[in-house]
C-alpha positions in Angstrom: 45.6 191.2 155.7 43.8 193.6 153.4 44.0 197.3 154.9 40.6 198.9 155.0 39.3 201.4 152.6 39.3 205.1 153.6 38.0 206.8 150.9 38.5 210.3 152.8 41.8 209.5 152.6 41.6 207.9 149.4 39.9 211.5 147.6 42.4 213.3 149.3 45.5 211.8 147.8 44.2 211.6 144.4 43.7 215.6 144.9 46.6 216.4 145.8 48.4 214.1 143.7 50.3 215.8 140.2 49.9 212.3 138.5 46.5 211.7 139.4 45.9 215.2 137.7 47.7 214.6 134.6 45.8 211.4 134.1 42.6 213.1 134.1 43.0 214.5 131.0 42.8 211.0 129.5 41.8 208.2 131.7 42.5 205.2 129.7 44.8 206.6 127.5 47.0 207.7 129.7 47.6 204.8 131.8 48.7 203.0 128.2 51.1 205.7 127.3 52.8 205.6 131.1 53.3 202.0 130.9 54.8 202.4 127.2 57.1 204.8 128.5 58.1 203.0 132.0 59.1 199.5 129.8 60.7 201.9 126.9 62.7 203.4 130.6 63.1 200.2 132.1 62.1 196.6 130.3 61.8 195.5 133.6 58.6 196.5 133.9 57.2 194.2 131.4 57.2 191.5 133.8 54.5 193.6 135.2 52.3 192.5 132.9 54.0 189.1 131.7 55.6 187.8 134.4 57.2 184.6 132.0 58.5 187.5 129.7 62.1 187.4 128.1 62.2 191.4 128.7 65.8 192.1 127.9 64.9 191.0 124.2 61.6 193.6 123.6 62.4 194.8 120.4 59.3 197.0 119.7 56.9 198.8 121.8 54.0 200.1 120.0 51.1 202.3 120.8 47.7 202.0 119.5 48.8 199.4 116.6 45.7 197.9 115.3 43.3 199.5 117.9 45.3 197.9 120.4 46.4 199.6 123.4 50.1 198.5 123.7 52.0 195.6 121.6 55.5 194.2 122.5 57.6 192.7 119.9 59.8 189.9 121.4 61.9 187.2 119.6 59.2 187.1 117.0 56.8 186.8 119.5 54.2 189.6 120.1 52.4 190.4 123.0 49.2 192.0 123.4 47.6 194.8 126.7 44.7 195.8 126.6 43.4 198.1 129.1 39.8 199.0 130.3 39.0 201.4 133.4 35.7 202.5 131.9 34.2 199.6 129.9 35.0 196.0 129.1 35.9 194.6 125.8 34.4 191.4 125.0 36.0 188.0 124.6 35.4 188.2 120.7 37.1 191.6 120.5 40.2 190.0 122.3 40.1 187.0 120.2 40.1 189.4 116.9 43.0 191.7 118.5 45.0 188.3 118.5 43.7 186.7 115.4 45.1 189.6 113.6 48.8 188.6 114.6 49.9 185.2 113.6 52.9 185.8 116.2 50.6 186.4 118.9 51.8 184.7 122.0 50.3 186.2 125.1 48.1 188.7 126.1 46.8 190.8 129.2 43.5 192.4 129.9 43.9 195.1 132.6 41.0 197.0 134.8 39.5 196.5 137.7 36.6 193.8 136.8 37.9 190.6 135.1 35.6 189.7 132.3 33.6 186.9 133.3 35.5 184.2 130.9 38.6 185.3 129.0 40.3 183.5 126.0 43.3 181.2 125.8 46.6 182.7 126.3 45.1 185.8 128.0 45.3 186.8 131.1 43.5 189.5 133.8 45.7 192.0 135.9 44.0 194.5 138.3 45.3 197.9 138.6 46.0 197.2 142.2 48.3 194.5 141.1 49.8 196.9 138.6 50.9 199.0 141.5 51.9 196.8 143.7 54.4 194.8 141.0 55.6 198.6 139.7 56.2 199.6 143.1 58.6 196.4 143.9 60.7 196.7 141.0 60.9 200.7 141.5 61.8 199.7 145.4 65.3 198.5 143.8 65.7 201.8 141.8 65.6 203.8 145.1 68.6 206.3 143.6 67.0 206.7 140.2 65.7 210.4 139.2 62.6 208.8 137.9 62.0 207.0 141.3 59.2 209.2 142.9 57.4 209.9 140.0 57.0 206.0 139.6 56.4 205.5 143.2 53.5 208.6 143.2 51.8 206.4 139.8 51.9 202.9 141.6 49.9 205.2 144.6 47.7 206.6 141.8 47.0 203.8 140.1 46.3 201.8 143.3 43.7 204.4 144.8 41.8 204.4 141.3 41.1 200.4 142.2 40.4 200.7 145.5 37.5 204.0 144.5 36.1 202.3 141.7 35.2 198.9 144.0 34.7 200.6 147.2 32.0 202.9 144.5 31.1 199.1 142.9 30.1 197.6 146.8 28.6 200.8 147.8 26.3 200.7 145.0 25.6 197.1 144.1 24.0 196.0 141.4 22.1 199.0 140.9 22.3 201.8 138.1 22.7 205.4 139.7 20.7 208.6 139.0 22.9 211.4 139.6 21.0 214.0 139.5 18.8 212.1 142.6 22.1 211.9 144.4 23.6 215.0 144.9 23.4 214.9 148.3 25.6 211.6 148.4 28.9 211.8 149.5 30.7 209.7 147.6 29.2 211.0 144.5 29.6 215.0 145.0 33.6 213.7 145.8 33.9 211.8 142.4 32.5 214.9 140.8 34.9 217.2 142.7 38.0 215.2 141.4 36.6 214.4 137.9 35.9 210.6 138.0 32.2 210.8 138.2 32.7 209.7 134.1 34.6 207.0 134.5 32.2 205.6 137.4 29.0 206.0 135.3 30.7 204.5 132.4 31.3 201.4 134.8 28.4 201.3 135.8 26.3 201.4 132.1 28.8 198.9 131.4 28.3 196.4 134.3 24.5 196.5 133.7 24.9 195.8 130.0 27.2 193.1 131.4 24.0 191.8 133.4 21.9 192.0 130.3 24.0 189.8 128.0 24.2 187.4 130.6 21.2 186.9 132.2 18.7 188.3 129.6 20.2 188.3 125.9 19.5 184.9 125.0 16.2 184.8 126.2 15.6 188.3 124.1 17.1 186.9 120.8 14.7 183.8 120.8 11.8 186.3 120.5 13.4 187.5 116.9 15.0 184.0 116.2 11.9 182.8 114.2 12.4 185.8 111.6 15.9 186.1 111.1 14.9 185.6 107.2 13.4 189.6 108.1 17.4 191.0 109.1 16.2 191.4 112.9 18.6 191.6 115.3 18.9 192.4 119.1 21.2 195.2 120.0 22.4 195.8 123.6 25.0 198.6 124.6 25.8 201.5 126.5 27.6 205.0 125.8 28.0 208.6 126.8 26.4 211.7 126.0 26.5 215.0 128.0 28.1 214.0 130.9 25.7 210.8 131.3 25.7 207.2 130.0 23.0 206.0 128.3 22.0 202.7 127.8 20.4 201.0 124.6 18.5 197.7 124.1 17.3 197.6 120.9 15.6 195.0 118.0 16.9 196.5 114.8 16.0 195.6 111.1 17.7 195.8 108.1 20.8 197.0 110.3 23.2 199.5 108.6 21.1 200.1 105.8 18.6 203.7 104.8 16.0 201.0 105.4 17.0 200.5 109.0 14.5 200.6 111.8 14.9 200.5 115.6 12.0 199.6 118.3 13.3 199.3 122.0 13.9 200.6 125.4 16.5 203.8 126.0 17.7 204.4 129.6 19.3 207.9 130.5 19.7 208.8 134.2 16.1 207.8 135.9 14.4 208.1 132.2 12.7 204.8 130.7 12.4 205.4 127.6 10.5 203.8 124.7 11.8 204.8 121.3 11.5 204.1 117.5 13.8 205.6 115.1 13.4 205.1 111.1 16.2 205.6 108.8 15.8 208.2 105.9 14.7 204.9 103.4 11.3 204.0 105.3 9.6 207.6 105.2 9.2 210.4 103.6 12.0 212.3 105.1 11.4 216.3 104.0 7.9 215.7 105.3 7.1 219.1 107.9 5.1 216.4 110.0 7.5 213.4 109.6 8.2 213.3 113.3 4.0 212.9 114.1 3.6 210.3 111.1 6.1 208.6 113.0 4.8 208.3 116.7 1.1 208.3 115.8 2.1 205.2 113.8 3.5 203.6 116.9 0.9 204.7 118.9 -1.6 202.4 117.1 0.7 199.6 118.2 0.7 200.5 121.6 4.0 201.2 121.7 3.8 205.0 122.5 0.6 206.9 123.8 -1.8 210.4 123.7 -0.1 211.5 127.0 -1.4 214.2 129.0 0.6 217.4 129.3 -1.0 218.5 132.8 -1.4 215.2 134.4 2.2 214.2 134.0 1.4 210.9 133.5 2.6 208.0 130.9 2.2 203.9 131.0 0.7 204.8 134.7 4.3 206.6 135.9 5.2 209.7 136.4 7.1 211.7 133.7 8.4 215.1 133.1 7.6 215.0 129.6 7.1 218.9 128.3 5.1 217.9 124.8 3.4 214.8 123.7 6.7 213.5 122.6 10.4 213.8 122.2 12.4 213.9 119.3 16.1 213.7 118.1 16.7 214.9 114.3 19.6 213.9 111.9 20.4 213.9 108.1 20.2 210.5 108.5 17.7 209.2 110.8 14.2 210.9 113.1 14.3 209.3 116.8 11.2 209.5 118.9 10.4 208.4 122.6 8.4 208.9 125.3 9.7 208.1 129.0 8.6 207.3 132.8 10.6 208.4 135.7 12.4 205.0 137.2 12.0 205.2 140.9 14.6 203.8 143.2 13.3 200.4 143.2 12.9 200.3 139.8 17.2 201.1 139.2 18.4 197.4 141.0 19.3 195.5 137.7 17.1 192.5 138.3 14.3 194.9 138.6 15.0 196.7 135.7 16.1 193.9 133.5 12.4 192.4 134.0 10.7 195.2 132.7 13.1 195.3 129.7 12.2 191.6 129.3 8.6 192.6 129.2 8.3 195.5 127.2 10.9 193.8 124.7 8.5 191.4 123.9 6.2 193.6 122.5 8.9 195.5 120.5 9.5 191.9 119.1 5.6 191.4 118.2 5.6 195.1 116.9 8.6 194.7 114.3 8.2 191.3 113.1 3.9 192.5 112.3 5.9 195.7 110.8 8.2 193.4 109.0 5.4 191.2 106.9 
């Protein structure tokens, strides 16, 4: 029977626990590195991960080879662990880690969501799992110097599973502003022990996750018609200043001085609609570049004259301070203006309709931009 979740119990262990700290330094990495080091200790603990594995023959263990997290050399045969806590890869980035090895034989995704459809010869393993199979092969190493150190890591490692789904179920399917929150109490404990990072990562990642499934194809037919123009859709998330930020994006002439992005940015509870032109489409040294820019896009619609003392833009509130905002590089100029997402408006289905909607007229706006 599954025990229940305390997570007072749970926040207090990882506290108090040395390993836990450690880790925190390096979330993802350092769970790779421990493993290296427990199969270099003991190749048991391959079996952890492989459980067909002929471990006595490992040959090799090697960190960070090829962007991979961890590769084991056996009898020729190399096998491949990948590990995500904060994001996951996609099956064509596993497919390319093991297209790159003509000995590839196996590999193993590791986290705590399985990617919705994985390729052949790869499998999932939870971090829970991971515990639970270290902490039965460390059982029969009871006399070992090494023994509670490994036993305090399959705790550790265990806890992070259970925090990150008990924060998952909590939450839903429904991005989080953390700022709105404070008062929660599961969030002011991730932010006391430091995961608050990895659990906004997750989340970013789990509504782009939503987005490619449920709304990507659907966005792409809107550009399919002009793929002689280089458009293309872009959808991802990252992290900037302790917050993740989330992108979807129809880009032309991608990679290039002439590239140009129209789309939706999503930062906390901002909505944000954004164009940003490459140094190739304007005159870059220009003192009013940044004005050229948005009062261009404001005769397609796309942004508009807001008003500083009503606080008010596309009929929302905002907490806009000038008419618009601006980020500034060598490279590129990036304007937006945003609305304030209300509660309502963070479930995913919500949110993925208005992307759908105001996505459609980024499509109209670059493909008339593009003749």
């Amino acid at each position: 029977m599954e025990e229940k979740t305390n997570l007072k119990q749970i926040f207090n262990e990882l506290k108090q626990s040395p390993i836990f700290a450690i880790s925190l330094s390096s979330k993802e990495l350092f769970h790779s590195n421990f493993w290296a080091w427990l199969i270099d200790y003991n190749k048991e603990y391959a079996r952890v991960f492989f459980d067909d594995i002929d471990h006595q023959n490992i040959s090799k263990i090697s960190r960070e080879e090829k962007h991979r997290d961890l590769t084991l050399y056996v009898n020729e045969k190399i096998y491949i662990i990948e590990n995500k806590i904060k994001s996951l890869p996609t099956e064509e980035q596993l497919i390319r880690y093991q297209d790159n090895e003509k000995n590839f034989y196996k590999g193993c995704l590791t986290g705590v969501v399985k990617l919705d459809k994985l390729p052949q010869k790869w499998d999932f393993i939870s971090y829970g799992k991971i515990g639970d199979s270290i902490r039965e092969i460390n059982d029969k190493h009871k006399l070992d110097k090494w023994y509670f150190v490994i036993e305090e890591y399959a705790k550790v490692i265990k806890n992070i599973e259970k925090l990150v789904v008990e924060f998952n179920a909590h939450y839903g399917n429904k991005l989080i502003c953390w700022d709105e929150y404070k008062n929660d109490l599961m969030l002011g404990e991730l932010e006391d022990i430091r995961f608050a990072d990895v659990c906004k990562k997750y989340k970013a990642n789990e509504f782009v996750n939503y987005l490619n499934n449920n709304l990507k194809v659907e966005l792409e037919s809107l550009i399919e018609e002009n793929s002689e123009n280089n458009i293309v859709l872009f959808i991802n998330s990252w992290f900037s200043n302790k917050s993740s930020l989330i992108d979807v994006r129809f880009i032309k002439n991608k990679d290039t001085d002439n590239q140009l992005v129209v789309g939706i940015q999503i930062q906390d509870n901002q909505y944000r609609f954004c164009v940003e032109r490459r140094k190739g489409t304007l005159n870059f040294k220009a003192e009013k570049t940044f004005d050229c820019l948005f009062e261009e896009f404001l005769i397609y619609g796309w942004f508009e004259n807001y008003d500083n003392s009503k606080k008010i833009f596309k009929n929302r509130k905002t907490s806009m301070r000038d008419l618009y905002c601006k980020y500034n590089s060598t490279d590129y100029k990036f304007v937006y203006q945003y609305y304030i997402l209300n509660d309502d408006d963070l479930m995913f289905e919500n949110l993925a309709l208005q992307i759908k909607k105001d996505m459609a007229n980024a499509a109209n706006i670059i493909k008339d931009i593009s003749k």
